[in-house]
Structures are given as structure tokens and as C-alpha cells.
N, C-alpha and C positions, 0 to 999 in steps of 0.2 A: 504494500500500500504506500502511497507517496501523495503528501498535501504540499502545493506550492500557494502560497501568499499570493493572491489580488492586491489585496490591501487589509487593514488590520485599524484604522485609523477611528474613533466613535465620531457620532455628531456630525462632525464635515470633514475632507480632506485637507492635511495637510500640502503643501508643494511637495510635488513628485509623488504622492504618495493618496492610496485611496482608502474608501472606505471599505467595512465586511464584507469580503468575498476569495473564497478557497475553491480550488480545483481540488477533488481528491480521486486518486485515479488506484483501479486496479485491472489486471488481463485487461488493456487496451481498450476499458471503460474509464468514461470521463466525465464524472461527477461535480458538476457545480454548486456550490454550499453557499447561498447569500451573493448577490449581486446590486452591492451599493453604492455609491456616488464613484464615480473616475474609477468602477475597475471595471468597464468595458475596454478602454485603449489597454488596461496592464494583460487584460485577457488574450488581446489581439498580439501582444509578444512572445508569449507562448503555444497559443492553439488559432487554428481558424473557426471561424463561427459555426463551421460544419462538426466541427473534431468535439464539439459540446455533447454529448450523449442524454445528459438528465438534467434538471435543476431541481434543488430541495431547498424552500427558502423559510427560513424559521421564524419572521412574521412580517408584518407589514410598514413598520417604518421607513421610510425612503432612502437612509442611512445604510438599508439591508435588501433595498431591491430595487430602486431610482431603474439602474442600467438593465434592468429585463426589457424594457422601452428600445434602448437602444440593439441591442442581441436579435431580441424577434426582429426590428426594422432590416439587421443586416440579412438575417435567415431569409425574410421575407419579399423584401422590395424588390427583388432579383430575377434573372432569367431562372438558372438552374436554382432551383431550391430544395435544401434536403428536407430528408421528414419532419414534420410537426415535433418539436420540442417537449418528448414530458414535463410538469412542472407539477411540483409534490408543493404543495399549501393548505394550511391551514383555513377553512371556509370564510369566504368575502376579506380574507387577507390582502390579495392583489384586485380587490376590486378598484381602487386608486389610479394605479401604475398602469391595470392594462386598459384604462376609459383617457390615457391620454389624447389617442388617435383617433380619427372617424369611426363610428362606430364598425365593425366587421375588418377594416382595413387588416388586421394583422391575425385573425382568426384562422386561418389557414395555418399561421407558424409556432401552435401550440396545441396541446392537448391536456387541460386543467385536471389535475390530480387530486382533489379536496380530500383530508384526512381528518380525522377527529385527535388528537393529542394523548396520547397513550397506547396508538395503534402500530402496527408491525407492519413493516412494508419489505417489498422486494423491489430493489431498485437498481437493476442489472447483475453485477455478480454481490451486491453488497447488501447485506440484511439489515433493517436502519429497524431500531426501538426509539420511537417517541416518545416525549413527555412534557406536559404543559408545565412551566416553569414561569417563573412570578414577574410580570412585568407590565408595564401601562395598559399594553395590549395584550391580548393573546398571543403566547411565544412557544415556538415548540423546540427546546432541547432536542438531541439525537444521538443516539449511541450506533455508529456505522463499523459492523463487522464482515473480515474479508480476508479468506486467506490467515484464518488465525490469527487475524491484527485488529484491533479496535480502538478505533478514534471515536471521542466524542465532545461534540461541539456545545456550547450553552446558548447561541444565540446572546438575546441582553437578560439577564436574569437576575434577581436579586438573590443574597443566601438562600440557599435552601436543601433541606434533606433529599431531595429530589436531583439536586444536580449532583450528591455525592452516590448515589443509586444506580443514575447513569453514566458516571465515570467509574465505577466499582472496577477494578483491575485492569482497567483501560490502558494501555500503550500509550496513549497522548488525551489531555486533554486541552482542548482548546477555549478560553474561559474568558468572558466579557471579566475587565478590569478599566472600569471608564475612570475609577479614582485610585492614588497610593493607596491612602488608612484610613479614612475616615468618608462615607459616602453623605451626601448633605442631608438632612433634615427633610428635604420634602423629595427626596428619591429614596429615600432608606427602604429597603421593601422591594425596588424596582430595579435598583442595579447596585452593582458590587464594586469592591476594590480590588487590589494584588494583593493585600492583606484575607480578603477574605477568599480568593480564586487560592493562596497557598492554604490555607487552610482546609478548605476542599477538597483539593490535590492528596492531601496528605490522609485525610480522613477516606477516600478511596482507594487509596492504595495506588495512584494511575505514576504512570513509568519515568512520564514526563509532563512539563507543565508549558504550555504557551500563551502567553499572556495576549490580549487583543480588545480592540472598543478602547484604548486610552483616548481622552484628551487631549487635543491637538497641544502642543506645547507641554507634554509631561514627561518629566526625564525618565526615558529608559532603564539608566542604570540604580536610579531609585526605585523606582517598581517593582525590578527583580529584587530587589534587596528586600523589599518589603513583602514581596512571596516566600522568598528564600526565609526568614525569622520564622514563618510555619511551614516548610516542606522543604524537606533535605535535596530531594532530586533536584532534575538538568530543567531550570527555567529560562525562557528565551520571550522575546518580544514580538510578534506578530507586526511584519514591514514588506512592503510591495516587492515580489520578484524571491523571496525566501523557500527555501524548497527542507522537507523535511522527510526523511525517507523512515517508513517502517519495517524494515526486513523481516 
């Protein structure tokens, strides 16, 4: 299994660098995890718009799926066009992002996968466990297993016993850290810090930890520091173009 970095960035992009979105690929499937602000172009440096096989987007803020807008236009506005696009969501989730365009224009270059949050999917070679996990909107966590490896993503998620359930002996967990240590007062509930993504890590037992959703202007090497005081393993920061291999 191998997850390469779109972008990693919360809220808005920083320069050069985008928001939520992970390729994870296995046997020559090519799994799209979240597609938010500016990682369509990071996409187009790695794959062509055809070489996309799924999308699984964990909910609806624009932050985490803006660019499905731009993906179907490329898939779609074309001579030669490949097939309709799976896309795994949570119900009336992408009702926003795909009412940008005339209505029908881009109907053709998808096939709406609506799931309920806690449900099992087959999503090419990779078995994904869902779980609704605590955030403004409805978000769905995912535990993607494949080839004996398992990665699981949080979406934006605030603490919760839920996201340690789903990372339970994970290989990698990939974990919203929008703050160092302390989350504000009127998000507590709704999203996490590094302090709390290492404490989660650690209470699952998962292999490794990758930080993601900071704040534009949050030092990296504070974050990890501030994972690292609760979880001993290999923490790393979620940045555009980062590839992470699971053997």
C-alpha cells in the first residue's frame, strides 16, 4: 500500500501547498481520499485524471472536496472520456460541490456512492470500515485495509473513542491536527490537536502517526513535538508531493 500527499494543509492553502487530499494506491488501484482546495494541479503531477480509479470523501466541507468540481470537468469536458468516476459519500454531503455547474453538465462523469457511517465497503482491492466521527458536519472516518496493511484516515474529527477503534493496530494513521495543544473553546468537540492525534496514536496501538489539517502558519516541528510527549513512534507532517510507503 503507498499514500502520496495532495496536500495536508486545514482551512485554506498555504503557497505551494494544498488542502486534504491522499492518493492511496494498491495492485494498480488508485484510490482518492479527500479532494480539497489546490490538490487538483498536485494531483495532475502524479496521475492523469484517467489513472483516478475511486474517490472516498469523508465529508462535505470545501476544505475536503472544492476540487471534485475541477477532476469530473477534466474527466468530462473531453473527446475521449473514461468511465464514470465512483465516489463513496456520505448522503447530501457533495450536494454543494456537484450543483456548481448546469445542472446535468457533468453527470455523465460520476456514479454517486451514498453510505450511511459505520458501513463496510469494497472499494477495488481495498476493504474500507467506516465511522461517523464528531465534527460540524457529518464526517466519516475510514479504516482502508489491503494486502495486510491498514491505513486509517480521520477526516476532521474531534477526540474521540471512535477514532482510537478505527486506528486499533493500524500501520499508519492519518489524523486531523488543525491545533498544537490546546483546541479553542468553540471547536473543542469538533477538531483536534497533535497533542490529542499522539494520544490517539498511542492508545491504538497504530505503527505510525501522520499529522494533517494544521493551520496555515503552524510550525511543523512543534506539532511533532507535541504528538511525540504522547506517542513514542515515527511522526511526520502531512505536505504536498510526500509519499509514504507500507510494505
Amino acid at each position: 500500500m503507498r499514500l502520496t500527499v495532495l496536500g495536508g494543509c486545514g482551512v485554506w492553502p498555504e503557497a505551494g501547498q494544498a488542502c486534504s487530499g491522499y492518493v492511496v494506491e494498491h495492485d494498480d488501484f488508485r484510490l482518492l481520499v479527500d479532494v480539497g482546495y489546490a490538490t487538483m494541479p498536485r494531483l495532475l503531477e502524479h496521475l492523469s485524471v484517467d489513472q483516478v480509479d475511486a474517490a472516498f470523501i469523508s465529508h462535505g466541507h470545501p476544505d475536503h472536496c472544492a476540487d471534485l468540481n475541477p477532476l469530473l470537468r477534466a474527466r468530462t469536458l473531453r473527446d475521449a472520456r473514461p468511465p464514470p468516476l465512483p465516489v463513496y459519500a456520505l448522503p447530501r454531503a457533495l450536494d454543494a460541490v456537484l450543483a456548481l455547474d448546469r445542472p446535468g453538465m457533468l453527470d455523465d462523469g460520476y456514479v454517486l456512492h451514498e453510505f450511511t457511517a459505520g458501513s463496510e465497503l469494497e472499494i477495488g482491492p481495498f476493504r474500507a470500515q467506516t465511522r461517523l466521527l464528531p465534527h460540524w458536519v457529518p464526517n466519516a472516518g475510514v479504516r482502508l485495509a489491503a494486502g495486510g496493511r491498514v491505513l486509517t484516515y480521520t477526516g476532521d474529527s474531534g477526540p474521540s473513542s471512535d477514532v482510537v477503534d478505527l486506528a486499533r493496530g493500524a500501520d499508519l494513521l492519518v489524523a486531523e491536527a488543525t491545533y498544537v495543544h490546546e483546541v479553542p473553546e468553540d471547536s473543542k468537540g469538533y477538531q483536534s490537536s497533535a497533542l490529542h492525534a499522539g494520544r490517539q496514536a498511542a492508545a491504538a496501538g497504530a505503527g505510525r502517526l501522520l499529522l494533517t489539517h494544521l493551520r496555515p502558519g503552524t510550525d511543523h516541528a512543534t506539532a511533532r513535538a507535541a504528538a511525540r510527549d504522547e506517542y513514542d513512534g515515527e511522526v511526520a507532517v502531512a505536505t504536498a508531493d510526500m509519499i509514504v510507503d507500507l510494505p
